[in-house]
N, CA, C and O atoms as CSV, one atom per row, in Angstrom:
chain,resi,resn,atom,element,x,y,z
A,1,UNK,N,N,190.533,258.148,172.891
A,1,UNK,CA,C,189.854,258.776,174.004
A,1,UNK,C,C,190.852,259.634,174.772
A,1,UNK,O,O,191.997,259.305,175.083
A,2,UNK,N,N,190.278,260.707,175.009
A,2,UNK,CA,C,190.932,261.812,175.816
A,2,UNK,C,C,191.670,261.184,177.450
A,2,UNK,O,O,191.100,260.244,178.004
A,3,UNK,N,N,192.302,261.494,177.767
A,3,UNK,CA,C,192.996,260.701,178.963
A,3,UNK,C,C,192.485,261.485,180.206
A,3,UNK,O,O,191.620,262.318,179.937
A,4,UNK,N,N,192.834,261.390,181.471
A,4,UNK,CA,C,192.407,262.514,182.323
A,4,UNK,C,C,193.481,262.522,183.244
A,4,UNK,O,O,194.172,261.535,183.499
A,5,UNK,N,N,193.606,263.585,183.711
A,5,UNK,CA,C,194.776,263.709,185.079
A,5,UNK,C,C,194.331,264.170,186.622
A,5,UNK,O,O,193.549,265.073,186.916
A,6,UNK,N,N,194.997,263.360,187.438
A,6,UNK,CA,C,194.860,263.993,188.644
A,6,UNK,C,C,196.077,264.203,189.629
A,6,UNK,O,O,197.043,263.449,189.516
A,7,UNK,N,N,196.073,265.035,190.435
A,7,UNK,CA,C,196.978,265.852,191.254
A,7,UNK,C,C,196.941,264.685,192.413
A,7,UNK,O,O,196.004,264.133,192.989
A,8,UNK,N,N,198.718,264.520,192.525
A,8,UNK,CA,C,198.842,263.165,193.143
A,8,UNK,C,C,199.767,263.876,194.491
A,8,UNK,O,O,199.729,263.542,195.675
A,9,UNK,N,N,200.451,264.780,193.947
A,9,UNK,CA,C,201.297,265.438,195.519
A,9,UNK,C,C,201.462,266.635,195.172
A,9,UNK,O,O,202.195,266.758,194.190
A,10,UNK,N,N,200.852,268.052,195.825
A,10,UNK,CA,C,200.724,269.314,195.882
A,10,UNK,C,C,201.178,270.245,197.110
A,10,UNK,O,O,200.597,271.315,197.289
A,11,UNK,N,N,202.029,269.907,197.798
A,11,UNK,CA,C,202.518,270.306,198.917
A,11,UNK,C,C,204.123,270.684,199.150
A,11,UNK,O,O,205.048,270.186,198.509
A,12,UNK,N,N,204.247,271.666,200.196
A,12,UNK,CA,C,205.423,271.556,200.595
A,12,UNK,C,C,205.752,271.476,201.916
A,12,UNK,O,O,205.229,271.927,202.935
A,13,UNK,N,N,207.126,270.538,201.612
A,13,UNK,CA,C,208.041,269.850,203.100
A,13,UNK,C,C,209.232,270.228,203.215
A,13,UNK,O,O,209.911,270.945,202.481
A,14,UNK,N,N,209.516,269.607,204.373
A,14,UNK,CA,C,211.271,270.131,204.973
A,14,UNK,C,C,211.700,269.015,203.791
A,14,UNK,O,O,211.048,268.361,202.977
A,15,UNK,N,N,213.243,269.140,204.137
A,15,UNK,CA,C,213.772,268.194,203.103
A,15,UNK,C,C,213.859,267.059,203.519
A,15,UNK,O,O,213.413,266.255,202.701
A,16,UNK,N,N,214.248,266.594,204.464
A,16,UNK,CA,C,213.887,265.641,205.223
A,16,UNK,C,C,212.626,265.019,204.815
A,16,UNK,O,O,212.819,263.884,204.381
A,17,UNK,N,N,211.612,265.321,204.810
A,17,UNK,CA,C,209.811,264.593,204.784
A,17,UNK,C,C,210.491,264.608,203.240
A,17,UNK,O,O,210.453,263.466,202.783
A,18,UNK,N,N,211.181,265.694,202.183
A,18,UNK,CA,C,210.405,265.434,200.908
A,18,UNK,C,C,211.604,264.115,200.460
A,18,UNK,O,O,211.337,263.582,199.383
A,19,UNK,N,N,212.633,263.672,201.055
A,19,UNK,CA,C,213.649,262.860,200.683
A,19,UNK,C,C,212.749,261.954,201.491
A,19,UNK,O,O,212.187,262.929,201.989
A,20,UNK,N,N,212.305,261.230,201.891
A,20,UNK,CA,C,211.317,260.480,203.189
A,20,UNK,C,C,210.129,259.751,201.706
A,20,UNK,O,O,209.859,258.609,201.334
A,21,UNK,N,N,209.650,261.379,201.173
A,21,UNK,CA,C,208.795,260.695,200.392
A,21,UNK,C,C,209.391,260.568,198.958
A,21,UNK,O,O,208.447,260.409,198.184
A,22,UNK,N,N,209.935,260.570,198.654
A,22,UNK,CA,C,210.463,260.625,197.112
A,22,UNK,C,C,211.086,259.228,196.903
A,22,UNK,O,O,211.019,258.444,195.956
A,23,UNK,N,N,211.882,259.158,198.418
A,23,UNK,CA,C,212.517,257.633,198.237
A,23,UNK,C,C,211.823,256.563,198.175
A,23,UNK,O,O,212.017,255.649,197.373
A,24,UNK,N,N,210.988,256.606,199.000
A,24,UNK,CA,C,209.932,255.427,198.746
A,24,UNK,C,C,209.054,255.293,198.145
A,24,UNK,O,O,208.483,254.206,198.066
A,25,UNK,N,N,208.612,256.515,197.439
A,25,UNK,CA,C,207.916,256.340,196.285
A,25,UNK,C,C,208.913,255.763,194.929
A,25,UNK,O,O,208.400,254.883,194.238
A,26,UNK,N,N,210.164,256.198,194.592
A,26,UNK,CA,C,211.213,255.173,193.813
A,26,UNK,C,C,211.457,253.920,194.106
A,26,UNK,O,O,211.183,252.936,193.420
A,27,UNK,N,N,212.084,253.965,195.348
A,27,UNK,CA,C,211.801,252.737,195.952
A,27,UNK,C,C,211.049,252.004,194.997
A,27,UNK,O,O,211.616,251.297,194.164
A,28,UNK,N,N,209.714,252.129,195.059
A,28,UNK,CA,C,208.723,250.993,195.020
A,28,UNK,C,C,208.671,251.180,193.814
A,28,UNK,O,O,208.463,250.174,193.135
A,29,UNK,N,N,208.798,252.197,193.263
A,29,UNK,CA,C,208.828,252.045,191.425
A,29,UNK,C,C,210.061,250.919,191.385
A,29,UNK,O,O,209.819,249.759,191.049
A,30,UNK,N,N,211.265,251.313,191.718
A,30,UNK,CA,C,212.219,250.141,191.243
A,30,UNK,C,C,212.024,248.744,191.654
A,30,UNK,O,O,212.585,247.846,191.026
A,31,UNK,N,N,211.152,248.458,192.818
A,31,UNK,CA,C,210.956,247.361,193.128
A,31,UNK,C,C,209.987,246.694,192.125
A,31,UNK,O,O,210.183,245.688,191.442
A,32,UNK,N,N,209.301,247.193,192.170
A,32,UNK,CA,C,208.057,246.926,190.960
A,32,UNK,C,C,208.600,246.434,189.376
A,32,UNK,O,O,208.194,245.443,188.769
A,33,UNK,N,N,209.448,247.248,188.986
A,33,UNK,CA,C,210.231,247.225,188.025
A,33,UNK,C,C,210.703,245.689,187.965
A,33,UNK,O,O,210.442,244.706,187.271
A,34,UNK,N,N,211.923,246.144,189.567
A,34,UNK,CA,C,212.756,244.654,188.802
A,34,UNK,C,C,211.729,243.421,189.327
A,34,UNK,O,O,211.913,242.346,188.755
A,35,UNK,N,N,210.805,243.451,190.221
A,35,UNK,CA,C,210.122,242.297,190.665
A,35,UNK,C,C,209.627,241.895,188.741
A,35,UNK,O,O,210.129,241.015,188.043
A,36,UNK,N,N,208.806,242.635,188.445
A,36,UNK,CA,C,208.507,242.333,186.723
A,36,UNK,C,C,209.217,242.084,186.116
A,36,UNK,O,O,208.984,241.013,185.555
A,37,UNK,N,N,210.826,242.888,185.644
A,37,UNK,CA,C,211.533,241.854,185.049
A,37,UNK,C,C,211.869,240.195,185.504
A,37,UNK,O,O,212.101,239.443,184.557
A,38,UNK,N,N,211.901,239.671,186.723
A,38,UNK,CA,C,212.095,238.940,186.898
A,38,UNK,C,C,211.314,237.390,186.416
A,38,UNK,O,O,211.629,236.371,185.801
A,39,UNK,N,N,210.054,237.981,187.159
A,39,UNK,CA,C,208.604,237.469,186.347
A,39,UNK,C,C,208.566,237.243,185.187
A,39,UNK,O,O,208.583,236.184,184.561
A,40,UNK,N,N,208.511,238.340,184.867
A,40,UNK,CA,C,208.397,238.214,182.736
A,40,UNK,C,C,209.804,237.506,182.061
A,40,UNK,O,O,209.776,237.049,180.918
A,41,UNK,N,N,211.132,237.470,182.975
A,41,UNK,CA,C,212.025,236.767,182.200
A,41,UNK,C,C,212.725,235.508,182.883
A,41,UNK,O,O,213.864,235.265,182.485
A,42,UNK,N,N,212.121,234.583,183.976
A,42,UNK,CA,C,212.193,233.810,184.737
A,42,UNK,C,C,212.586,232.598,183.702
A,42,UNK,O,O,212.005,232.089,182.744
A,43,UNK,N,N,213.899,232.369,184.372
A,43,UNK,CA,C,214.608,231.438,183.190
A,43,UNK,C,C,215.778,231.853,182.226
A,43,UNK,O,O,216.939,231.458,182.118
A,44,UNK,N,N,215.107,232.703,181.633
A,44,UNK,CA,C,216.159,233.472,180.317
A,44,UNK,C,C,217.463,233.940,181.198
A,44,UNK,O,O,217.555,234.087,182.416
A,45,UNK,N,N,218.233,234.085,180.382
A,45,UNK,CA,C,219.781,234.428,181.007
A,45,UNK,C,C,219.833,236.082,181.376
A,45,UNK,O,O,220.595,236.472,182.262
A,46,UNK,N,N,219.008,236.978,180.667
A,46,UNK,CA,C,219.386,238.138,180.475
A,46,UNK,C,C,218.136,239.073,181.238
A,46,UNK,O,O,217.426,238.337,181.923
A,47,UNK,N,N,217.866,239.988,181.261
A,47,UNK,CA,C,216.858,241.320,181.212
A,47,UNK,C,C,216.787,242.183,179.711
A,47,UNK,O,O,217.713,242.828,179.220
A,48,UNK,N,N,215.784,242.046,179.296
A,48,UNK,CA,C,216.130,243.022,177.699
A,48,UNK,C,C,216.168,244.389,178.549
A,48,UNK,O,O,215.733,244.707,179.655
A,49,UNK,N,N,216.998,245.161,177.373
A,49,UNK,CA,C,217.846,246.425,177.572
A,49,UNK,C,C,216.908,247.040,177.758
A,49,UNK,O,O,216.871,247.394,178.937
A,50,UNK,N,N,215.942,247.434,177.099
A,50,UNK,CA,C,214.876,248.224,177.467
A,50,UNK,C,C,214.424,248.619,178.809
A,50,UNK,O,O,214.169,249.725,179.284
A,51,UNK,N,N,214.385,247.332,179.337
A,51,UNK,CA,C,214.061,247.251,180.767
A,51,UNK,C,C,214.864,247.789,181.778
A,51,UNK,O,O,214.552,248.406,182.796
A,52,UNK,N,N,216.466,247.294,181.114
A,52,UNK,CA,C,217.581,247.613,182.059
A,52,UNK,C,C,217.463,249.037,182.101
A,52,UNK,O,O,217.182,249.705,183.096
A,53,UNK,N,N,217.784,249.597,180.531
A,53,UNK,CA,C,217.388,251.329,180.886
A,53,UNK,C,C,216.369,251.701,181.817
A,53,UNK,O,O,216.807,252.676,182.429
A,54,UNK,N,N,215.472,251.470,182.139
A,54,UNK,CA,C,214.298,252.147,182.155
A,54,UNK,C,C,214.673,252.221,183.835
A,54,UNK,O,O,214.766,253.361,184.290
A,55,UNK,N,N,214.888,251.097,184.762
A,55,UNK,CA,C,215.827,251.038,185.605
A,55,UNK,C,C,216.673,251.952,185.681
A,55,UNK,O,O,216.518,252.903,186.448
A,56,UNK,N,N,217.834,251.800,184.806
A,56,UNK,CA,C,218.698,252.915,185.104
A,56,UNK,C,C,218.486,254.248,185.159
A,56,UNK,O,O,219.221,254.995,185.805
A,57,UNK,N,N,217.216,254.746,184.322
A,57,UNK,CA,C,216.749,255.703,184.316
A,57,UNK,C,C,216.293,256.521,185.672
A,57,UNK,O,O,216.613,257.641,186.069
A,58,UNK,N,N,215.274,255.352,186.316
A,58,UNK,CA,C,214.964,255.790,187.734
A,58,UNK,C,C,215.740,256.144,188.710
A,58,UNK,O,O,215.520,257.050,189.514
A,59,UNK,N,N,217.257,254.990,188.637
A,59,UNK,CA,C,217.922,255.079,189.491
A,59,UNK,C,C,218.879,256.545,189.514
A,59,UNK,O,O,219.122,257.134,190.567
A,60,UNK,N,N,219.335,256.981,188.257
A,60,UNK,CA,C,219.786,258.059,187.509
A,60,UNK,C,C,218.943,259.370,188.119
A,60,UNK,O,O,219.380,260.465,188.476
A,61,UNK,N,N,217.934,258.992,188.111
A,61,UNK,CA,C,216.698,260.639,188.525
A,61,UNK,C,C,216.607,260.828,190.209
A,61,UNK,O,O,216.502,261.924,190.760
A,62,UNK,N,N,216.667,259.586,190.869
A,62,UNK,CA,C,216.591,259.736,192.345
A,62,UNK,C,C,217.745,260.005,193.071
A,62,UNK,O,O,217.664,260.473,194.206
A,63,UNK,N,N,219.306,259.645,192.293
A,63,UNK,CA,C,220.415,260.651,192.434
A,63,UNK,C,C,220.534,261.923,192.262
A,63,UNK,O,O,221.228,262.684,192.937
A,64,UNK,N,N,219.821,262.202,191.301
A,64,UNK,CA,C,219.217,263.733,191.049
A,64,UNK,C,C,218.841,264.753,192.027
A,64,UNK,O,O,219.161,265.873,192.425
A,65,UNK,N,N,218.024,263.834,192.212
A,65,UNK,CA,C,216.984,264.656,193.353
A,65,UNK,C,C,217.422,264.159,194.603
A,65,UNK,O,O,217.275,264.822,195.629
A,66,UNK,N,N,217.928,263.088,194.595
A,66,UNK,CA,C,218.910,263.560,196.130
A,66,UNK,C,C,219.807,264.788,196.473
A,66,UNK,O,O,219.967,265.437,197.506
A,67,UNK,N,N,220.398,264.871,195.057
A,67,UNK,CA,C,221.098,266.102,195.143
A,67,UNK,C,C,220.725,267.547,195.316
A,67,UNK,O,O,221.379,268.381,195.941
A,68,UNK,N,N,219.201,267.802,194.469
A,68,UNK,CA,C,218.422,268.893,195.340
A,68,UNK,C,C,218.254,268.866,196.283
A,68,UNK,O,O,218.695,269.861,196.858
A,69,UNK,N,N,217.604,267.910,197.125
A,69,UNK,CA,C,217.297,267.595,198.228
A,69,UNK,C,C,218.422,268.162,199.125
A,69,UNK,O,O,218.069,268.970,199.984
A,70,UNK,N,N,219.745,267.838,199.034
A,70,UNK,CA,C,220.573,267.814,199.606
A,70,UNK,C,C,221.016,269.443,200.037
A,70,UNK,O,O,221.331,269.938,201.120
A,71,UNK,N,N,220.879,270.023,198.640
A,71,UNK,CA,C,221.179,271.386,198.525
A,71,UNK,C,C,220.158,272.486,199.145
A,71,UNK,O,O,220.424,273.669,199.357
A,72,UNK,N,N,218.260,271.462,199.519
A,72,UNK,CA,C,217.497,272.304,199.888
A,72,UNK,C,C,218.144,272.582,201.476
A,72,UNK,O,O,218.169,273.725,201.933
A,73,UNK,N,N,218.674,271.370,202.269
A,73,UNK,CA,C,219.177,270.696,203.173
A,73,UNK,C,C,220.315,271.985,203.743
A,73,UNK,O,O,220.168,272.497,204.853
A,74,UNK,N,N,221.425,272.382,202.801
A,74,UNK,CA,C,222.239,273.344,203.072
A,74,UNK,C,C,221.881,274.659,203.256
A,74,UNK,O,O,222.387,275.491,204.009
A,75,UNK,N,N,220.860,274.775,202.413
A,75,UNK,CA,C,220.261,276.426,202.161
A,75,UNK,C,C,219.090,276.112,203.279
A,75,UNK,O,O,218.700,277.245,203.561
A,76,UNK,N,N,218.425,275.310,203.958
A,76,UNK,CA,C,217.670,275.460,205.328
A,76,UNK,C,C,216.446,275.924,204.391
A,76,UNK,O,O,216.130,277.068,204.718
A,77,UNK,N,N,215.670,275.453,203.373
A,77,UNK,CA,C,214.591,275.359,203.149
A,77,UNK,C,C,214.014,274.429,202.461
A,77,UNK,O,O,214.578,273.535,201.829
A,78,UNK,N,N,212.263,274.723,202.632
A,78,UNK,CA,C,211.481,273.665,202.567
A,78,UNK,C,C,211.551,273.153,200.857
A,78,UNK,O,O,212.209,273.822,200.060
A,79,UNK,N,N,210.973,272.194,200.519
A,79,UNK,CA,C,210.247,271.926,199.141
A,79,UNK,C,C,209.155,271.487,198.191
A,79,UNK,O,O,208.657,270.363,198.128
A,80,UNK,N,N,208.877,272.488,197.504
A,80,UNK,CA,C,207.788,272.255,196.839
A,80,UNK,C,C,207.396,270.995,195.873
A,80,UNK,O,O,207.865,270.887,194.740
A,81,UNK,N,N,206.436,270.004,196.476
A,81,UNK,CA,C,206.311,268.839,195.512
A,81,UNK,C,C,205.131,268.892,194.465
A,81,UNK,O,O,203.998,268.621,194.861
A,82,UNK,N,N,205.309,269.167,193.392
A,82,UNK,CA,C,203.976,269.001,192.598
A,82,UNK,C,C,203.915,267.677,191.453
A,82,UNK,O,O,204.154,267.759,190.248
A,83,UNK,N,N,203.707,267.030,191.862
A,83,UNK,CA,C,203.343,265.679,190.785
A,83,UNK,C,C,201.936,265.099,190.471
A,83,UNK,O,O,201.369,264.664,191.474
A,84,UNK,N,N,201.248,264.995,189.314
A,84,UNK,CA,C,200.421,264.323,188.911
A,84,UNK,C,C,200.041,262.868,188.143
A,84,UNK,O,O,201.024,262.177,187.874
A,85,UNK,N,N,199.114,262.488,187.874
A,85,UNK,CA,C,198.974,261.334,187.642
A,85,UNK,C,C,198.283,261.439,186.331
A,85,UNK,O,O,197.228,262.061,186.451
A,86,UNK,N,N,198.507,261.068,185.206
A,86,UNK,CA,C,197.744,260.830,183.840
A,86,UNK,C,C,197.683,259.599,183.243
A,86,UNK,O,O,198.591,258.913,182.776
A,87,UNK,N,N,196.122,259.337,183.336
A,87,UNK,CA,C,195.372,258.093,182.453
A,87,UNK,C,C,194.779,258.245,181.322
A,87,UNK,O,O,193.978,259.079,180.899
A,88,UNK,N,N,195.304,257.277,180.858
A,88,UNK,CA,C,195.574,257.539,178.901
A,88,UNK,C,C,194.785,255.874,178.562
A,88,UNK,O,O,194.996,254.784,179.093
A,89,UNK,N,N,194.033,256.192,177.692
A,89,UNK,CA,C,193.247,254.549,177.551
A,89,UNK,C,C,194.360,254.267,176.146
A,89,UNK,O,O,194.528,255.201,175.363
A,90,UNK,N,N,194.964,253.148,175.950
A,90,UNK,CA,C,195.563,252.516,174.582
A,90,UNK,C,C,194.926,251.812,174.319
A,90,UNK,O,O,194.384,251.133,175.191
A,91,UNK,N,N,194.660,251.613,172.949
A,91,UNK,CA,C,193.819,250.451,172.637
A,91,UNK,C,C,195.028,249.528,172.197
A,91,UNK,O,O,196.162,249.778,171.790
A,92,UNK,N,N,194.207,248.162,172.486
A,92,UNK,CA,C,195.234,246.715,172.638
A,92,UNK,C,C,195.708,246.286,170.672
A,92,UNK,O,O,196.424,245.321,170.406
């Protein structure tokens, strides 16, 4: 089945509002993240790697974009956020 998408942030902010929202939208992805690894491996000694990447990944991209952020910050302009959302059915 065909998936569908929708437009989740279409706006632009100072850098300030867009570092405001970017962080806490990671934020809560990484929280989410490790709250689930924890859950799913409660007991076991480790986190499988997979997981750890996927983590590091986020954490890796929101340094990123701090760093635009930072640079919109020097140059005294706003930024454009466009992100969407796509739902994809998998079958089990």
């Amino acid at each position: 089945m065909e998936g569908k998408q929708f437009s989740f942030i279409d706006w632009s902010f100072s850098a300030e509002d867009a570092a405001h929202l970017i962080s806490t939208l990671y934020n809560a992805k990484l929280e989410y993240h490790n709250r689930q690894s924890l859950i799913n491996h409660e007991g076991q000694k480790s986190i499988p790697a997979d997981e750890l990447k996927r983590i590091a990944e986020l954490e890796e991209a929101l340094k990123n974009i701090r760093e635009e952020i930072s640079l919109a910050k020097e140059r005294n302009t706003k930024l454009h956020i466009k992100s969407s959302i796509s739902l994809n059915f998998i079958p089990k």
